[in-house]
C-alpha positions in Angstrom: -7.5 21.0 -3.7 -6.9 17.2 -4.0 -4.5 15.5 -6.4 -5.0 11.7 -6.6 -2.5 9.5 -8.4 -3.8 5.9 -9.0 -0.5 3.5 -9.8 2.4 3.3 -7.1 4.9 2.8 -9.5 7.8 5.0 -10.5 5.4 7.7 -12.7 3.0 7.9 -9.7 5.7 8.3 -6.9 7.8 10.6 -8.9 4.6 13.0 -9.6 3.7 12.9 -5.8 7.2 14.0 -4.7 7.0 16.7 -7.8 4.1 18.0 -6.6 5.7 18.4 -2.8 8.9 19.9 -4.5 6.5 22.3 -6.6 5.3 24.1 -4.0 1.6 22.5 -3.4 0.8 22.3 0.0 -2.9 20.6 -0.5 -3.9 16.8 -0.2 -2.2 14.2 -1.9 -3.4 10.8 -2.5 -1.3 7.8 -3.8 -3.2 5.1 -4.3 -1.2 1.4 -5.1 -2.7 -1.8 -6.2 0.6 -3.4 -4.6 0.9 -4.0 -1.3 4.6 -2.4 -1.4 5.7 1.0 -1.4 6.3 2.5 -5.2 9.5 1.1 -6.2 11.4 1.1 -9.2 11.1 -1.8 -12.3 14.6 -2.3 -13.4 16.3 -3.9 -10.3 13.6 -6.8 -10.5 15.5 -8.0 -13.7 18.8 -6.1 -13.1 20.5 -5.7 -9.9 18.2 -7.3 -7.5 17.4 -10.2 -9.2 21.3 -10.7 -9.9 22.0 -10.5 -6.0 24.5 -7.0 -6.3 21.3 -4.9 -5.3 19.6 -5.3 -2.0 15.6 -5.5 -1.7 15.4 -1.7 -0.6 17.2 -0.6 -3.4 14.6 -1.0 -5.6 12.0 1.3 -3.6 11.6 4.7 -4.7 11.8 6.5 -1.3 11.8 4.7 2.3 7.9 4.6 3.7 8.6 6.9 6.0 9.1 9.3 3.2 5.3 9.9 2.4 4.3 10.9 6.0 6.9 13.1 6.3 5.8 14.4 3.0 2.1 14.4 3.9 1.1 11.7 1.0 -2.0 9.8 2.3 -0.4 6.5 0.5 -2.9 3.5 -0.3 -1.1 0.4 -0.3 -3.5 -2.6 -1.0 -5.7 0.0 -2.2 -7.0 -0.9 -5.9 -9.4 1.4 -8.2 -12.2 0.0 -9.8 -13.7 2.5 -11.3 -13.4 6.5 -12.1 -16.3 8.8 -12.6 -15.2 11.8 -14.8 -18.5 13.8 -14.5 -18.3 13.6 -10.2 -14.7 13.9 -10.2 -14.4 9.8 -7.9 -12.7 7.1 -7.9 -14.1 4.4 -6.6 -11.9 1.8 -4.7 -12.2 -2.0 -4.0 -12.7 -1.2 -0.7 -15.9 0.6 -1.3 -14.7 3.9 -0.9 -14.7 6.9 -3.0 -12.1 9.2 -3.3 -12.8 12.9 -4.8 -10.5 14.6 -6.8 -9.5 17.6 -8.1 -6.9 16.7 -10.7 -6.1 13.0 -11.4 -3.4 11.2 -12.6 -3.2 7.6 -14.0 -0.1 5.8 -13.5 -1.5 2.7 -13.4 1.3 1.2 -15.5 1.0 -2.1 -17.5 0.5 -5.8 -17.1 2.1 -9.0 -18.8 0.4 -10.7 -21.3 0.1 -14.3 -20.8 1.4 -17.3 -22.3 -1.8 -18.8 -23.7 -1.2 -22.5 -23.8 -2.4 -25.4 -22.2 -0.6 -26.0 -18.9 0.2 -21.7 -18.9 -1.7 -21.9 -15.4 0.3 -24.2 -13.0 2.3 -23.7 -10.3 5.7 -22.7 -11.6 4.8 -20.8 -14.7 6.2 -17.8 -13.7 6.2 -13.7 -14.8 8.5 -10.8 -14.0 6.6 -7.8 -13.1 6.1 -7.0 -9.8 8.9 -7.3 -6.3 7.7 -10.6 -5.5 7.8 -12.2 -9.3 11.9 -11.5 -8.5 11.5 -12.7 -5.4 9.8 -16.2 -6.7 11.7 -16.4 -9.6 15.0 -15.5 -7.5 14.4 -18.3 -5.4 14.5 -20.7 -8.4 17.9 -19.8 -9.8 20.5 -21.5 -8.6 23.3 -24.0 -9.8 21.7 -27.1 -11.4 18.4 -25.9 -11.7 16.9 -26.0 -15.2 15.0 -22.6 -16.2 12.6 -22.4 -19.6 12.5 -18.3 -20.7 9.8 -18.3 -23.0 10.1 -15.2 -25.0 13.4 -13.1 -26.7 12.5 -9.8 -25.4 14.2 -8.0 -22.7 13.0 -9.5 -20.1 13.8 -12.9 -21.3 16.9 -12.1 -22.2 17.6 -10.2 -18.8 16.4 -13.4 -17.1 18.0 -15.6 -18.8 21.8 -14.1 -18.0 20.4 -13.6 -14.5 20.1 -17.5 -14.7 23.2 -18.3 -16.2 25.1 -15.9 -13.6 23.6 -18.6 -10.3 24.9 -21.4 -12.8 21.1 -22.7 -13.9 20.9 -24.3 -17.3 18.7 -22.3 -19.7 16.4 -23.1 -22.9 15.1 -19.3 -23.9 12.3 -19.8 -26.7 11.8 -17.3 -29.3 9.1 -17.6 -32.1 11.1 -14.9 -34.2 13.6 -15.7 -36.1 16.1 -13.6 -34.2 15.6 -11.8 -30.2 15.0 -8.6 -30.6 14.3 -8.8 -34.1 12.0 -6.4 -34.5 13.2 -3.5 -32.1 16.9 -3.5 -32.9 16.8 -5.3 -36.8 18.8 -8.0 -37.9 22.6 -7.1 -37.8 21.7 -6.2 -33.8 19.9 -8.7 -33.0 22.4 -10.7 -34.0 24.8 -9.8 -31.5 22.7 -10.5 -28.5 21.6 -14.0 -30.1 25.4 -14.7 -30.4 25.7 -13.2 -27.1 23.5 -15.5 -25.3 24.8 -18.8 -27.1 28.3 -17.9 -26.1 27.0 -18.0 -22.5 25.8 -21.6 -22.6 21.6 -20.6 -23.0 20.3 -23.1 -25.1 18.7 -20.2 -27.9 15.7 -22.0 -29.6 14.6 -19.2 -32.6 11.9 -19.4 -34.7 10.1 -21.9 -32.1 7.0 -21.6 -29.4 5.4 -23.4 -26.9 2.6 -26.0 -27.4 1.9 -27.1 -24.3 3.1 -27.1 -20.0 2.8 -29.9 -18.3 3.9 -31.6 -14.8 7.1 -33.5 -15.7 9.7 -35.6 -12.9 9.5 -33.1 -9.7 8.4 -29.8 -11.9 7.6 -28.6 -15.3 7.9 -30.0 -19.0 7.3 -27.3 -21.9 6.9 -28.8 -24.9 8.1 -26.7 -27.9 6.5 -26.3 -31.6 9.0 -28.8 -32.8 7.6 -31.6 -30.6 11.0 -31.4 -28.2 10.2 -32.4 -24.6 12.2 -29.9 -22.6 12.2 -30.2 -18.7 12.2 -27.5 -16.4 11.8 -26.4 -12.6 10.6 -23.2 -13.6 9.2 -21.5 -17.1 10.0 -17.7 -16.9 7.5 -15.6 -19.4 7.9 -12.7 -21.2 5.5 -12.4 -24.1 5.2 -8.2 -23.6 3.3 -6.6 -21.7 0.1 -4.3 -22.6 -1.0 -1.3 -20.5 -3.4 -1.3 -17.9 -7.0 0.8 -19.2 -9.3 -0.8 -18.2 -10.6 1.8 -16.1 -9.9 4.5 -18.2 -11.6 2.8 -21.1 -14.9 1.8 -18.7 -15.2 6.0 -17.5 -14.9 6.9 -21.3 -11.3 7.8 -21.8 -10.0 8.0 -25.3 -7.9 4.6 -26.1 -5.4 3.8 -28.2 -2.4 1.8 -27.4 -2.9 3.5 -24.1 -4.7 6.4 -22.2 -4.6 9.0 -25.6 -3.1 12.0 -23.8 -1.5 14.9 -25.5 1.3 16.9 -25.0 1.0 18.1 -22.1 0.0 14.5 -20.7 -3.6 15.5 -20.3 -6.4 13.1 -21.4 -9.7 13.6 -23.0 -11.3 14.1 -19.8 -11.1 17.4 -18.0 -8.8 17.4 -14.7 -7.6 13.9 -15.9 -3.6 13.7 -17.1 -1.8 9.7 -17.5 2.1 9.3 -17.1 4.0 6.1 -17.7 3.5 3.3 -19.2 -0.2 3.4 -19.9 -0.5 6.7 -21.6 0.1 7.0 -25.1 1.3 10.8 -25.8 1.4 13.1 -28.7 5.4 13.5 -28.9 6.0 17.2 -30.1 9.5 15.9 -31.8 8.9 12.7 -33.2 5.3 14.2 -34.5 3.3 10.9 -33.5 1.6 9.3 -30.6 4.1 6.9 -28.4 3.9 4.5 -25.7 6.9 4.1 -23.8 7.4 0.9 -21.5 11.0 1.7 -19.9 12.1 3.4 -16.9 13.3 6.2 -18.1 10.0 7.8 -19.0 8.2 6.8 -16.0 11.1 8.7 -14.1 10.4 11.6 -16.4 6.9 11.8 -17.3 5.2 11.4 -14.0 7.0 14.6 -12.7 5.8 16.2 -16.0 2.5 15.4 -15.8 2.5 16.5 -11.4 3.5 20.2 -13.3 0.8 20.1 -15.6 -1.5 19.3 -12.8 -0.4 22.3 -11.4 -1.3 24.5 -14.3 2.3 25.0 -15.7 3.0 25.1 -19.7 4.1 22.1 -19.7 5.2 20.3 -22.8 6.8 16.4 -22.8 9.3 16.2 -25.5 12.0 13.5 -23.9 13.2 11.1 -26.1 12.5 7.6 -25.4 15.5 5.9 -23.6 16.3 2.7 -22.0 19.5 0.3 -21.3 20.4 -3.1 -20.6 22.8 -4.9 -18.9 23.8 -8.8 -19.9 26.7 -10.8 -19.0 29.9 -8.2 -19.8 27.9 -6.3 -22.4 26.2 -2.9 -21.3 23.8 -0.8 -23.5 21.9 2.5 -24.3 19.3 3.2 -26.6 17.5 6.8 -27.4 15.0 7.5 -30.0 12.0 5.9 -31.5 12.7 3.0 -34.1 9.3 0.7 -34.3 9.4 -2.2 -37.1 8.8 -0.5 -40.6 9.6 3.1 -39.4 13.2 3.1 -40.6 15.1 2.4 -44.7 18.4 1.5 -43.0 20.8 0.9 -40.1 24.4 2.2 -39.8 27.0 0.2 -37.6 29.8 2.6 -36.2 32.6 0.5 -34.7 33.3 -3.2 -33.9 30.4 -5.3 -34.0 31.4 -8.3 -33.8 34.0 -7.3 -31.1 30.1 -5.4 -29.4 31.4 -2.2 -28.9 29.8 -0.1 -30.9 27.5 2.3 -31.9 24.2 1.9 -34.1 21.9 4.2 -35.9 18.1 3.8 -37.4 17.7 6.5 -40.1 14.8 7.3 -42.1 15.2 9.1 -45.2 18.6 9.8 -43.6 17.9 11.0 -40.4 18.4 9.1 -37.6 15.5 8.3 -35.2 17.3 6.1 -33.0 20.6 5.4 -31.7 22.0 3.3 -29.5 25.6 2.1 -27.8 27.1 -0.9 -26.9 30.2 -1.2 -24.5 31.1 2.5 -25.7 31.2 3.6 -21.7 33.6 7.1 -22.8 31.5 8.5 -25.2 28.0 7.4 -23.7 24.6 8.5 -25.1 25.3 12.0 -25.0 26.5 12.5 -28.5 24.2 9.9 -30.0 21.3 11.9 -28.4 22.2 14.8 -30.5 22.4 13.2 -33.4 19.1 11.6 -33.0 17.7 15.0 -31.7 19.1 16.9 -34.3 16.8 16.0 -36.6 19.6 16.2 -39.8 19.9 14.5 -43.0 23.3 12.5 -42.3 25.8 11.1 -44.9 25.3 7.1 -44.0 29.1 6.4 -44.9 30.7 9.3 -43.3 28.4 8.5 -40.0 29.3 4.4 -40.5 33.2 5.9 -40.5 34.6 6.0 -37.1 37.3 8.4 -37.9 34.7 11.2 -38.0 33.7 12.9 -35.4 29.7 12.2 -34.8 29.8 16.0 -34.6 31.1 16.8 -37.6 28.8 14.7 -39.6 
């Protein structure tokens, strides 16, 4: 038998070294866009890109690793196209690769800033090694940096660029970053959190227009200001990366459809990561996870199914982030409109803390701030649980979480 995996990311690597650990001794066939070995997403705003982390770290095994492991990895080696009936990929090259099972991992792509000016040199996005090595190169002491966009990655960026000593104007068109993942009173904290830092937090505001300004860039914002710049940083989201599932036929939405057991709606076809949209046996609805938690997680899952295990994905959603002196944990599923109410447990304006989204008073979500000796552990049973909670008795830090 063959197994292919198209995507060199953390989903695809970790299914190929799944599939080694599993017992399968046939071909395996990694095929990568990139022209680096799989590595991992996180150090490119975390670690790395803040200096503490060398380049290596970030890779998911050393390249010797696949040879010794007898994965035939494709690096430069991009799909086109995928024939479901003939059991092919088709790559740029010209080649066709037949397949047994196949897995997409094929991951996800920033969306861009669409503006006038969004195309010259210095506009610059986060998502692969050398976006941290470009962007890396421009933050330094002096230098004046334009995030456009309150997400994580902005916000990452943006204390990245306050840790080399760059001056930073971070534009958000919501009214708060992070508005709608964390709600309001959270939100609140990392806006506050930012300012206290020196960034320069423009809300409710976008971008008109780049242009070429002194010896870089100029972004001028919705409120006509003029802001200069020797680098704009973007991150707008991100949306996954179907094309070619969608061209072979492949149920769509928000993602490669897959169900529980990661398989698509083509035989002998599974998706793991952040381009396949899974029926979630807990939460009872389809999900789309962009963090690296469930790439590390799902792309071993989906090498089992492959394999013909009973396989059934039911992790809960988890990711973390790291800015400045404030560390945190999330777990659960809390999209805008899905919960009636958030509970604060502990000092928020001190951000150490712990926060709940409940709906119809159970909590979906939970998350952590600065609250290193009790961890995500406890808030993940809470969450996983599945329990009506008393909202003041869970807001009362005197309580155990366990006994409410």
């Amino acid at each position: 038998m063959t197994m292919v995996i198209v995507g060199g990311g953390l989903a695809g690597a970790k299914a190929a070294e799944t599939l080694r650990a599993e017992g399968y001794d046939g071909r395996v066939v990694l095929v990568c866009a990139e022209s680096e070995p799989p590595y991992e997403r996180p150090p490119l705003s975390k670690g790395y890109l803040l200096g503490s982390d060398e380049r290596e770290a970030a890779f998911v095994h050393p390249v010797e690793w696949y040879a010794q492991h007898d994965v035939d990895l494709r690096l430069g080696a991009r799909a086109t196209s995928l024939d479901p009936s003939m059991h092919g990929v088709d790559l740029a090259s010209g080649e066709r690769i037949r397949y047994d099972r196949l897995l997409l991992a094929t991951g996800s792509v920033p969306r861009p800033l669409d503006v006038p000016g969004a195309d010259l040199d210095g506009v610059l996005y986060l998502r692969e090694l050398p976006d941290a090595d470009r962007i890396k190169a421009v933050l330094g002491d002096g230098r004046q940096i334009v995030i456009v966009g309150g997400g994580w990655i902005g916000l990452e960026v943006a204390a990245a660029a306050r840790h080399y000593g760059a001056a930073v104007t971070a534009l958000e068109v919501a009214d708060l970053p992070l508005q709608r993942v964390l709600g309001d009173d959270v939100a609140t904290v990392f806006a506050d959190l930012h300012r206290e830092h020196g960034v320069d937090l423009r809300l409710g505001t976008g971008v008109e227009r780049v242009e070429r300004g002194g010896d870089g860039l100029a972004v001028v914002d919705s409120a006509g200001d003029r802001i200069d710049a020797d680098a704009v940083v973007v991150g707008v989201g991100i949306r996954p990366a179907v094309e070619v599932a969608e061209a072979a036929g492949l149920a769509i939405e928000d993602g490669v459809a897959v169900d529980a057991s990661l398989r698509t709606s083509a035989p002998d076809i599974y998706a793991a990561g952040d381009v396949a949209a899974a029926m979630h046996p807990v939460l009872r609805t389809r999900i789309r996870v962009e963090h690296w938690a469930n790439a590390l997680n799902q792309g071993p899952a989906a090498a089992r199914s492959m394999l013909g295990q009973d396989v059934v994905y039911d992790e809960l959603p988890f990711f973390y982030t790291d800015q400045y002196d404030l560390g945190m944990e999330y777990i659960g599923h809390a999209p805008p409109g899905a919960y009636d109410r958030v509970v604060i447990r502990g000092d928020l304006a001190g951000r150490e803390f712990q926060a709940f989204w409940l709906a119809d008073g159970r909590a979906i979500a939970g998350m952590h701030v600065n609250m290193w000796d009790d961890g995500i552990d406890p808030i993940k049973s809470v969450v996983a649980s599945g329990r009506k909670l008393d909202a003041e008795r869970l807001a009362d830090r005197t309580v155990p979480l366990e006994a409410v």
